[in-house]
N, C-alpha and C positions, 0 to 999 in steps of 0.2 A: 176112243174110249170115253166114258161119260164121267161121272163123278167117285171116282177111284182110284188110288193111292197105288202105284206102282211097285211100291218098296215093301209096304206094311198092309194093304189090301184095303184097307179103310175105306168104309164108303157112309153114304149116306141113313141113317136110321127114320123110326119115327117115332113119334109124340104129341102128346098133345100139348094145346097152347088153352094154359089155364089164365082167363080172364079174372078182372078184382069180383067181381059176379059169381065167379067158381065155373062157368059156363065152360065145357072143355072141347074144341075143336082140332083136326087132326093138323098136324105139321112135319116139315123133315127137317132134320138137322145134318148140315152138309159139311164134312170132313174141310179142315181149311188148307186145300190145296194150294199148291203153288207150281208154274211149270218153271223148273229151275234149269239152267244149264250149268255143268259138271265139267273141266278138263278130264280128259281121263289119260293122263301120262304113257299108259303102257302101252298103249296105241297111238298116242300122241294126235289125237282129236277130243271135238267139242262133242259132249253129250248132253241131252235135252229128255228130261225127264220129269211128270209130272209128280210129286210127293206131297206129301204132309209135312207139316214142320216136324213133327215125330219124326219121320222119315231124313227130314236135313237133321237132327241130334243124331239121328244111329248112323248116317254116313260120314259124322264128322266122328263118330267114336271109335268106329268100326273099320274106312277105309273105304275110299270108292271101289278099289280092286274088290272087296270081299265080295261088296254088295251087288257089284255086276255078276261076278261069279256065281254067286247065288240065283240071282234074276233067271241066267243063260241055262243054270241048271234045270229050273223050273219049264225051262221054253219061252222064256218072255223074249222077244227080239229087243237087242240095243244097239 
């Protein structure tokens, strides 16, 4: 999977890069991923997930349970 956010779909955008000239050329701005791994208690294994720090805030707010559950809903494999 390329530069995308597992949990929160975050991906990359784009924009441009404004020079002190004004000069404006195009660029992306890339989601600040992380591949994290996750115990997941209720299976009693390691999960490896790649997210957004967005993504580690809503897992620690929320519950890893939730947020798999959610995922499996979707069809994401975990």
């Amino acid at each position: 999977m390329a530069k995308v956010c597992q949990v929160t779909g975050k991906k990359p955008i784009v924009g441009n890069s404004v020079s002190h000239s004004n000069i404006k050329t195009k660029r992306r701005f890339l989601p600040n991923l992380q591949k994290k791994r996750f115990f997941f208690a209720e299976e009693d294994r390691w999960v490896s997930i790649k997210v957004s720090t967005d993504a580690i805030r809503t897992i620690n707010k929320n519950g890893l349970a939730s947020v798999i559950k959610g995922l499996r809903a979707e069809g994401v494999k975990i």
